[in-house]
N, C-alpha and C positions, 0 to 999 in steps of 0.2 A: 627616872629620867630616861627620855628615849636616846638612845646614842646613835641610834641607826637613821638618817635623814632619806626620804623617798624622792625622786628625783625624774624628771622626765628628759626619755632621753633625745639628745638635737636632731636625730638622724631620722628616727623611726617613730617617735615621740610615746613608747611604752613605756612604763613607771618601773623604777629597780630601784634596789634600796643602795644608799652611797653610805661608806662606811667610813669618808674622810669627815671626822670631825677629831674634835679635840680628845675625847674618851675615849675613842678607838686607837689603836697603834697604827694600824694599817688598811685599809682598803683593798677590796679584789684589784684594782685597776694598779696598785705596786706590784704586782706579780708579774705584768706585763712587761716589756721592755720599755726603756724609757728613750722614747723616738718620737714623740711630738713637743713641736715649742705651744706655749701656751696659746699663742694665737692662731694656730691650724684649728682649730674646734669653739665653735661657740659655746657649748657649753660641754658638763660629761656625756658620755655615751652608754648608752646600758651594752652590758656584758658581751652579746652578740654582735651589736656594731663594732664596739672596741675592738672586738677580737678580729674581725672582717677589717675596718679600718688598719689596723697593724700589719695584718699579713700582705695589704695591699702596700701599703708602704715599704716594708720591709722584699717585698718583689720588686717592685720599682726599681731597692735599691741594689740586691743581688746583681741586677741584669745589666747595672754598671761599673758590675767587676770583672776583670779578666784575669787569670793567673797571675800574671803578674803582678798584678795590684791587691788581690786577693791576700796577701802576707801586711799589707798593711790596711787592712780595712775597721773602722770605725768600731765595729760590734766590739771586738775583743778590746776595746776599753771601756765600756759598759760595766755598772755593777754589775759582779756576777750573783747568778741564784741559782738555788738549789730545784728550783720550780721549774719544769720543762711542760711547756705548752703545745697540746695536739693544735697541730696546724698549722704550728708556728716553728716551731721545733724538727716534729716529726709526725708522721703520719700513721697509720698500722695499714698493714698488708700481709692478708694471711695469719692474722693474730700476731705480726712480727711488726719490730720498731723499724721504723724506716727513719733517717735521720737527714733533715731537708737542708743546706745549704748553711743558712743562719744557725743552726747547732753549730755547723762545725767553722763560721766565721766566727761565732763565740769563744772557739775554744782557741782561735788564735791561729793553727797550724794542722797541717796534715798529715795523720793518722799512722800512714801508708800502708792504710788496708783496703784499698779500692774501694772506698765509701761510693756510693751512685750518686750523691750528689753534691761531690767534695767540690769547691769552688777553687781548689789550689792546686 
């Protein structure tokens, strides 16, 4: 029995294999943050749109925080996971982890290690 269903995606319309079904626990696309209602997207999006679609979203919404509102912002009540996503997360620079804004709106608060791109 195939568990893996193949899937075109809305955006680009290249075929990726979808891994929500009932036999599978989880799909690549739970890894992501969970920041679209179901009616943003007509259908799913293969991997590279998803990933493109989130970080766009997730900029959008950085750029409507300001320090002070930054302590109370949406991310850090998000399941957490253990899964950090280039791009999303953070960057590399120099072989070194850069850590981009939505990291450390996940983690709730500020470090106070002069992160570059601490939102707090």
């Amino acid at each position: 029995m195939n568990t893996i269903r193949v899937k075109k995606c809305s955006t680009c319309k290249t075929e990726f294999n979808c891994g929500d079904t009932l036999a599978v626990s989880r799909c690549w696309c739970n890894d992501f943050p969970p920041i679209f209602a179901p009616s943003d997207v007509i259908d799913c999006l293969c991997p590279e749109c998803f990933k493109e679609a989130c970080s766009v979203k997730i900029e959008e919404y950085v750029q409507t925080l300001t320090p002070e509102s930054a302590p109370d912002n949406k991310a850090k009540d998000l399941p957490q996971t253990n899964n950090l996503i280039e791009g999303i997360d953070y960057y590399l620079e120099n072989g070194k982890y850069v850590f981009k804004p939505w990291f450390h709106l996940k983690r709730g608060h500020c470090c106070k290690n002069g992160c570059r791109h601490c939102p707090y």
